[in-house]
C-alpha positions as CSV (number, residue, x, y, z in Angstrom):
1,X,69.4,-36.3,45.4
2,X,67.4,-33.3,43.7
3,X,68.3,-29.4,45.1
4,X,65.4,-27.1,44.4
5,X,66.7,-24.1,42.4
6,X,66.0,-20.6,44.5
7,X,63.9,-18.1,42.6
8,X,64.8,-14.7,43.4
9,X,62.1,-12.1,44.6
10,X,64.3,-9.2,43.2
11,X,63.2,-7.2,40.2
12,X,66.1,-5.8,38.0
13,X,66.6,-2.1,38.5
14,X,65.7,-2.1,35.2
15,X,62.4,-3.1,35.1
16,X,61.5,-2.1,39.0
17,X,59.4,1.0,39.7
18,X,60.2,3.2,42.4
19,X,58.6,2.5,45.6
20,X,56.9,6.2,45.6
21,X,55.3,5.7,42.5
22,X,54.2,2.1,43.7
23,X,52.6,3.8,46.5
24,X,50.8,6.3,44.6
25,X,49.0,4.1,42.2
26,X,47.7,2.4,45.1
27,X,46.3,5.6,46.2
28,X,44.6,6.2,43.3
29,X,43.5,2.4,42.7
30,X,41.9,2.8,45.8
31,X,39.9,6.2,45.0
32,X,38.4,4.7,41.5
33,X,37.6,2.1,43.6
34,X,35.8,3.8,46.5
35,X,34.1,6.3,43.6
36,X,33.0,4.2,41.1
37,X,31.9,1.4,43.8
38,X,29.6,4.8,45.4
39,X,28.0,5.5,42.2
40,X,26.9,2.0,41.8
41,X,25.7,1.8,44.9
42,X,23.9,5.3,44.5
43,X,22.8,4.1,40.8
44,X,22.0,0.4,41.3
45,X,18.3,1.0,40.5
46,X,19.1,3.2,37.3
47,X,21.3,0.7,36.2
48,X,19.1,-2.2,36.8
49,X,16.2,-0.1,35.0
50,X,15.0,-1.6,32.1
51,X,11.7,-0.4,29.8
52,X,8.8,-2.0,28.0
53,X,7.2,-2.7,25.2
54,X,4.2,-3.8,23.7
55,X,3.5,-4.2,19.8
56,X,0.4,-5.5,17.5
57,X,0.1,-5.7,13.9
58,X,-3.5,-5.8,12.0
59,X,-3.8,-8.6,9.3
60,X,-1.0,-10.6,8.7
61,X,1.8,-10.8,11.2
62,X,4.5,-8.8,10.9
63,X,8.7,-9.1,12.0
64,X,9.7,-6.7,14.7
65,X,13.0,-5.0,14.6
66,X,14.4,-2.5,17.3
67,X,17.4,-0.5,16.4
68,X,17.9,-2.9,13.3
69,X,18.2,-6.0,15.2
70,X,15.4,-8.6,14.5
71,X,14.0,-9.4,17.8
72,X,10.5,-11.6,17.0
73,X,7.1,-11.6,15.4
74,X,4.3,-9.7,16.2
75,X,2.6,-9.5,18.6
76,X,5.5,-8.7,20.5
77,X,6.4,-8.1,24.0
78,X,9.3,-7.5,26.0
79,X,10.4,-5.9,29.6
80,X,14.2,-5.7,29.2
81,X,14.4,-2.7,26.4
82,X,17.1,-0.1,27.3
83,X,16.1,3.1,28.1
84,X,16.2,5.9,25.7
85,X,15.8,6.4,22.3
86,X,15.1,3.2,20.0
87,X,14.4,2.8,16.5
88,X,11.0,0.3,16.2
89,X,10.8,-1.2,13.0
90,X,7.5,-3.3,11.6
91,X,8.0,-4.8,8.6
92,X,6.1,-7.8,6.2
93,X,7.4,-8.8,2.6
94,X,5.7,-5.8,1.1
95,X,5.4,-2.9,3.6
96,X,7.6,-1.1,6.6
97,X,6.9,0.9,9.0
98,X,9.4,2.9,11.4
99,X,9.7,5.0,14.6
100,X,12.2,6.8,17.1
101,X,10.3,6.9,20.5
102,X,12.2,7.7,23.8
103,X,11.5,4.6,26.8
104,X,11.3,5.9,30.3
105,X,13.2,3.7,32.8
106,X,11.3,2.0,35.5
107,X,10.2,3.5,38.5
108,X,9.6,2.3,42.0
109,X,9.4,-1.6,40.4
110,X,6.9,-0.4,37.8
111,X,7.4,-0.9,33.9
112,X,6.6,1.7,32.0
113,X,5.4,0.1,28.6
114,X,5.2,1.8,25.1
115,X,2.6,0.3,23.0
116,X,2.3,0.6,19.2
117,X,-0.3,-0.7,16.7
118,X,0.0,-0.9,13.0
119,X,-2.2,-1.8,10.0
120,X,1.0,-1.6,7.6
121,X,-1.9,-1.4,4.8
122,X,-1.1,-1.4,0.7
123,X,0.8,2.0,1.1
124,X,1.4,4.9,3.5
125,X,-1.4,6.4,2.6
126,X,-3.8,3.0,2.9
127,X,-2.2,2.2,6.3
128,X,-3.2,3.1,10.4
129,X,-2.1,2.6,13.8
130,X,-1.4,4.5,16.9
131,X,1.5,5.0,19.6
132,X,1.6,5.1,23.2
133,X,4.4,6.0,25.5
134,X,4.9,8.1,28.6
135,X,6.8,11.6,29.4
136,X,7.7,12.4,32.6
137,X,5.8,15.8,34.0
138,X,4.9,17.0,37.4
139,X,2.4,19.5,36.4
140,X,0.0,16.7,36.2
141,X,-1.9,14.2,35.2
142,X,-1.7,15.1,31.0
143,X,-2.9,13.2,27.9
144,X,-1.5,14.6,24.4
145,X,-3.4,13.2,21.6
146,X,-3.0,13.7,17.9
147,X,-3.8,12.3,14.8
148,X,-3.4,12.1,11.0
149,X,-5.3,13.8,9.4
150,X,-6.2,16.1,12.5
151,X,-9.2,17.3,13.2
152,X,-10.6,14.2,14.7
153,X,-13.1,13.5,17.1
154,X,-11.9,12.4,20.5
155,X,-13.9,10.3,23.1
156,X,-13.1,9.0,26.4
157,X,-15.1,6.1,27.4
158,X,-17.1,6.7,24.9
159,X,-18.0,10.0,26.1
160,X,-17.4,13.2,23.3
161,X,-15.3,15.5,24.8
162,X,-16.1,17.7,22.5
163,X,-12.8,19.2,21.2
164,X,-10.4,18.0,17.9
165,X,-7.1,16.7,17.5
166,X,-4.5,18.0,18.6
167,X,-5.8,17.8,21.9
168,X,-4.6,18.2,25.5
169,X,-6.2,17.6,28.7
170,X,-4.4,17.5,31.9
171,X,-7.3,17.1,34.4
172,X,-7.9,13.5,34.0
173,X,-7.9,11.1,36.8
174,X,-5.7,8.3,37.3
175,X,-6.9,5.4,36.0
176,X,-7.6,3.4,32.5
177,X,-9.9,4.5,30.0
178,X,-11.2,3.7,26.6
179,X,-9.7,6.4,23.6
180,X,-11.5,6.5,20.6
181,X,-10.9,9.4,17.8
182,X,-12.8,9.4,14.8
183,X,-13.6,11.9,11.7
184,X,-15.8,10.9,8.6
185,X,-14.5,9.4,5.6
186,X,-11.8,7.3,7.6
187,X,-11.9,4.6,9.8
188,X,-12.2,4.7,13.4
189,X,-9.6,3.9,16.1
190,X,-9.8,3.1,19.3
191,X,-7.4,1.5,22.7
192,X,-7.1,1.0,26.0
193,X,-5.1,3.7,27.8
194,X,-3.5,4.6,31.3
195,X,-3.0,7.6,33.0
196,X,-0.6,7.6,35.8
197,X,0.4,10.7,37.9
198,X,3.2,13.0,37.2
199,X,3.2,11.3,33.7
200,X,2.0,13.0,30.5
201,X,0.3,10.2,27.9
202,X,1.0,10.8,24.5
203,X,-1.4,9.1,21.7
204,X,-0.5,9.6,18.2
205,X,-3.0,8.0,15.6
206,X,-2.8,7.2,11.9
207,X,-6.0,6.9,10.7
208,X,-7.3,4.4,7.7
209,X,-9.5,6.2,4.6
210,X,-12.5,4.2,3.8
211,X,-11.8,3.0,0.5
212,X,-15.5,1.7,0.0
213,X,-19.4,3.0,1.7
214,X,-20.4,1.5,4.6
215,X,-22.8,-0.6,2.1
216,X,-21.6,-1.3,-1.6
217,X,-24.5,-1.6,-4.1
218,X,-24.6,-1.9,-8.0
219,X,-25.7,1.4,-10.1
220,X,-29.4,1.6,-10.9
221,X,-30.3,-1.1,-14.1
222,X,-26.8,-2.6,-14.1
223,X,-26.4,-6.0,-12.2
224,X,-22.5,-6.1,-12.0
225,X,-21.2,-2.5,-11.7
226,X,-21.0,-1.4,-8.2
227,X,-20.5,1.7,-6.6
228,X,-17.5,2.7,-5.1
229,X,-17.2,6.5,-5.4
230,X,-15.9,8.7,-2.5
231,X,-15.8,12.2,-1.5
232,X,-12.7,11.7,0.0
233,X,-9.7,13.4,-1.7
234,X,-7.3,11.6,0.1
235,X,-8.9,8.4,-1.3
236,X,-9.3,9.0,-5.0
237,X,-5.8,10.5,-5.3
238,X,-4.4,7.8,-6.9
239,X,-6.6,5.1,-8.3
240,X,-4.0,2.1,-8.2
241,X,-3.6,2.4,-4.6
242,X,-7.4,3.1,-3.9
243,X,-8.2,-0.2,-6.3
244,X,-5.4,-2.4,-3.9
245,X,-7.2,-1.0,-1.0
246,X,-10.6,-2.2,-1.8
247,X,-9.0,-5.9,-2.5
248,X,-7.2,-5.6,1.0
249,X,-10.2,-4.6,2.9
250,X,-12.2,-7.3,1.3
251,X,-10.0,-10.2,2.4
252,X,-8.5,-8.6,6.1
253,X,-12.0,-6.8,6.9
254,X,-14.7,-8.1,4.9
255,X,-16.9,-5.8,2.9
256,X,-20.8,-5.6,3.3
257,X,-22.3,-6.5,-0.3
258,X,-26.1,-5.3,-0.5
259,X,-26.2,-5.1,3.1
260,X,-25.3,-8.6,3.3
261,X,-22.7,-8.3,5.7
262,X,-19.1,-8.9,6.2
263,X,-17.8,-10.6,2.9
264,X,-14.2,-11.9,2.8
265,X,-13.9,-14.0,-0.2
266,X,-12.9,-12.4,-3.4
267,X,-15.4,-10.1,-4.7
268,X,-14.3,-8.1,-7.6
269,X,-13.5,-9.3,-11.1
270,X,-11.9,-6.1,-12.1
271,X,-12.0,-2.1,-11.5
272,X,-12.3,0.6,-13.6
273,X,-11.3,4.2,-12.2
274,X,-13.0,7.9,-13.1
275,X,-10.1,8.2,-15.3
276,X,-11.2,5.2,-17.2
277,X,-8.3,2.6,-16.5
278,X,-8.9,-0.7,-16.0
279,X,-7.3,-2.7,-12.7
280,X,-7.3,-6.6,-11.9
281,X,-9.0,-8.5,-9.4
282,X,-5.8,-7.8,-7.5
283,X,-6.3,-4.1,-7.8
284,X,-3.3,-4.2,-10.5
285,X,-3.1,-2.4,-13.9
286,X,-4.1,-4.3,-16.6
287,X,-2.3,-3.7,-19.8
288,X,-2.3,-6.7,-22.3
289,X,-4.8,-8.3,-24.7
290,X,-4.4,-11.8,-22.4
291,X,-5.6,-9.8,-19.6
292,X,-8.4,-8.2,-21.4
293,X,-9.4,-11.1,-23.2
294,X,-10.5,-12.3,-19.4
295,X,-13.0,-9.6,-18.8
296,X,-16.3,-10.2,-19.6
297,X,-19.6,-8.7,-19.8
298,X,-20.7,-10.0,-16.4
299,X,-17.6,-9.3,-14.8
300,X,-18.2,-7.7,-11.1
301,X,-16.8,-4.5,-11.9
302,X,-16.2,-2.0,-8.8
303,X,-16.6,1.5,-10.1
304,X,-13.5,4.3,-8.6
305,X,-15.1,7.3,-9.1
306,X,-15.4,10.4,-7.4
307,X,-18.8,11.9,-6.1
308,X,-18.1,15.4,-7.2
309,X,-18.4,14.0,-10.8
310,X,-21.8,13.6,-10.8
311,X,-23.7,10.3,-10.3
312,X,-22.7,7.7,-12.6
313,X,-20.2,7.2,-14.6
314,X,-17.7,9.7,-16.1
315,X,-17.3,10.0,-19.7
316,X,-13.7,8.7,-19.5
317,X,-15.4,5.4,-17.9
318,X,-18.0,5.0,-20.1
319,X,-16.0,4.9,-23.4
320,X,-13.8,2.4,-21.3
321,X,-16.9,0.1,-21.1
322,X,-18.0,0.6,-24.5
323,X,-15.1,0.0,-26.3
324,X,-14.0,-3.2,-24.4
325,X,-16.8,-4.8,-22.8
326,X,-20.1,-3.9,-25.2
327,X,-23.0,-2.0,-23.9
328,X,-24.6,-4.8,-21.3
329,X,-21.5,-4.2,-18.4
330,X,-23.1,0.0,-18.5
331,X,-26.5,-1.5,-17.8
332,X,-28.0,-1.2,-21.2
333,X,-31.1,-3.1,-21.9
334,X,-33.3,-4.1,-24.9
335,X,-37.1,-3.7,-24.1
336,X,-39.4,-6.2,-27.1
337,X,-41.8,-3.9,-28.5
338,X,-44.9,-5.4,-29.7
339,X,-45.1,-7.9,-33.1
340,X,-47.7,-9.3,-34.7
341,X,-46.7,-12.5,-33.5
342,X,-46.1,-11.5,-29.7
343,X,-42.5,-12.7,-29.8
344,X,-39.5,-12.0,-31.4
345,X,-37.0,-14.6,-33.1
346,X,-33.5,-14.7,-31.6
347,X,-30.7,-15.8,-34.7
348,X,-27.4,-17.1,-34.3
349,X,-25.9,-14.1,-37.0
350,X,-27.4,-10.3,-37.1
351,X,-28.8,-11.0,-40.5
352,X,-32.3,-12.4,-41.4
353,X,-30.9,-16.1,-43.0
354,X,-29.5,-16.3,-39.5
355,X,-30.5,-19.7,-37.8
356,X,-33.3,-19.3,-34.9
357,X,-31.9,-20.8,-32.0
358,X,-34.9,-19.1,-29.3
359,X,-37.6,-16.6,-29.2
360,X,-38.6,-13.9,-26.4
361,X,-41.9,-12.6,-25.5
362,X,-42.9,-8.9,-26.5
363,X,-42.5,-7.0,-23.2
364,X,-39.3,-9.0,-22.0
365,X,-35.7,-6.9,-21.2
366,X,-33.0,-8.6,-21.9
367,X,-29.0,-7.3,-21.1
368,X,-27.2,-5.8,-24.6
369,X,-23.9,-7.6,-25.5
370,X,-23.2,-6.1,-28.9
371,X,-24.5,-3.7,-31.3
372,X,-24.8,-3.7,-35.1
373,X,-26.5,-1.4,-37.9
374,X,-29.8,-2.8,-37.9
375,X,-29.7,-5.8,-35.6
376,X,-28.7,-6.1,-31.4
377,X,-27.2,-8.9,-29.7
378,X,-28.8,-10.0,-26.5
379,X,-28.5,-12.3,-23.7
380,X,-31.2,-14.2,-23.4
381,X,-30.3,-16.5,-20.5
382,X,-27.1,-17.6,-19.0
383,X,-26.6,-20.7,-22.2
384,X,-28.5,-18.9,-24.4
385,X,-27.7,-15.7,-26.6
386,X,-28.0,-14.3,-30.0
387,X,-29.1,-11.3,-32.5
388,X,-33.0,-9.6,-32.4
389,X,-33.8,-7.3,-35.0
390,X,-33.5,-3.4,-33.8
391,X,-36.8,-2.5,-35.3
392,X,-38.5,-4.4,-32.6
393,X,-36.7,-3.6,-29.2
394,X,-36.3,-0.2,-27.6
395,X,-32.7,0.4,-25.6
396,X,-33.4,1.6,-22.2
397,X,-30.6,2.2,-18.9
């Protein structure tokens, strides 16, 4: 037969706690209890808030990181961000771009959503986008709008409101509206926006400079040097970044060729800058003999140079041209004069025992390649060049 063994229900003195003491922390038990169980109940719908967000990236797609945690791929949107301030990051293999923006919680069931849109561009200063997020204000219905660089246009459906950035208007109906600011020599930007009462809208936009004219053509008499040159300071600052900008907005935007249109295939063979350097069809420095050996004299070349220099090309350019490429890439021609014969032998070498391999008409202008004392090199067609005598052609632009 088994006896069950009695457990005792006695604590040693020991380890007991008096019975007052007992009695006290069930006191107070009870009153964290009944407090913090009232401040949920009073805070439920502050706790249960949650904020919005919305973001877009121009070009290629970009990762999306908020307060340094990778959370997806643009576009991106999500409803359960924690209110307060959060770091936004936008980043692609190359470029970054970062923010600290407060969230507002929701209200009454509503999401209140902060937008953001970036072009993250070849550089800070080749880049755009704007912001969106809400402040909460009881004088009004307010929108805040600035931009970089300020002094922007701003219009509201369209409509000019005639004022510049910075600009503040708290007089504006509830409702969504079309924001558009714009200043010459950049590019223009526009969204959707919302005003909501006893909110203030703020807009902050970055805008993009115009790295080529609206229509890109080549320089009177040349057939492959084409005009770039801006007005814009911010622009021609720094050639290297202006030449990578070109090459961006030719395969993300398209660029309009001799009023062609939108082009977004690889344009330009190289670049040469006011300074006279020399840049890739990437928009990169070129600095060895492989890389110059590439360049030829029919190379689409896309001038950098800046309007206050005059029309044309600088000095600094020029020499450039001459001393790498030969006369024909600056536009240089060779006019025939008149012969007794009414055309002019073509030779394979600038001397007179040279081999005939053509002849051109008196009257004809053909493209330089090369000069020599007595004797010019020509192009005669695309298979087909060689050296005329300089006694019987005239150089013209």
């Amino acid at each position: 037969m088994y006896h069950s063994m009695p457990i005792s229900t006695i604590a040693s003195k020991e380890k007991s706690l008096p019975n007052a003491l007992l009695y006290f922390l069930g006191i107070v038990g009870v009153g964290l209890i009944v407090f913090f169980g009232g401040y949920i109940v009073r805070n439920i719908d502050k706790l249960k808030a949650k904020s919005g967000i919305n973001i877009t990236s121009i070009g290629e797609q970009a990762d999306v990181y908020i307060n340094d945690k990778f959370v997806g791929k643009t576009p991106y949107t999500a409803d359960n961000i924690t209110p307060g301030n959060n770091k936004i990051s936008i980043r692609n293999a190359s470029r970054q771009y970062q923010t600290s923006i407060n969230f507002l919680p929701n209200e009454g069931g509503k999401i209140h959503y902060v937008a953001i849109s970036r072009d993250l561009g070849v550089s800070d200063t080749f880049s755009s986008g704007w912001e969106l997020w809400f402040e909460k204000d009881t004088s009004g219905n307010v929108l805040r709008v600035i931009s970089e660089p300020s002094g922007a246009k701003v219009f509201i459906d369209n409509s000019d409101v005639e004022a510049v950035t910075p600009y503040l208007a708290n007089n504006i109906s509830d409702g969504d509206y079309e924001l558009k600011v714009s200043i010459p020599g950049f590019e223009i930007l526009s969204t959707r926006i919302s005003i909501q009462k006893g909110y203030t809208l703020n807009a902050t936009f970055k805008l993009f400079p115009s790295p080529v004219p609206q229509k890109i053509s080549t320089f009177e008499g040349s057939k492959n040097i084409y005009d770039l040159s801006s007005g814009n300071n911010v622009v021609t600052a720094n050639p290297e970044e202006w030449a990578k900008a070109v090459v961006y907005v030719n395969k993300n935007k398209g660029l309009n060729i001799e009023g062609t249109g939108e082009n977004k295939e690889p344009f330009f063979d190289l670049f040469l800058s006011y300074k006279g350097d020399l840049f890739n069809a990437e928009g990169k420095p070129i600095t060895s003999k492989e890389e110059l050996a590439l360049v030829k004299p029919n190379s689409k070349i896309g001038y950098l140079g800046r309007t206050a220099d005059g029309v044309g090309l600088t000095k600094e350019a020029r020499t450039t041209l001459e001393t790498l490429l030969g006369e024909a890439v600056i536009g240089k021609q060779a006019k025939i004069k008149a012969t007794p014969t009414g055309w002019l032998r073509v030779r394979n070498e600038p001397s007179l025992n040279g081999t005939e391999i053509t002849r051109v008409d008196q009257g004809g202008t053909y493209p330089v390649l090369e000069q020599q004392t007595n004797w010019v090199k020509i192009k005669v067609s695309e298979s087909a060049e060689g050296w005329v005598s300089a006694e019987y052609i005239e150089l013209v632009e």
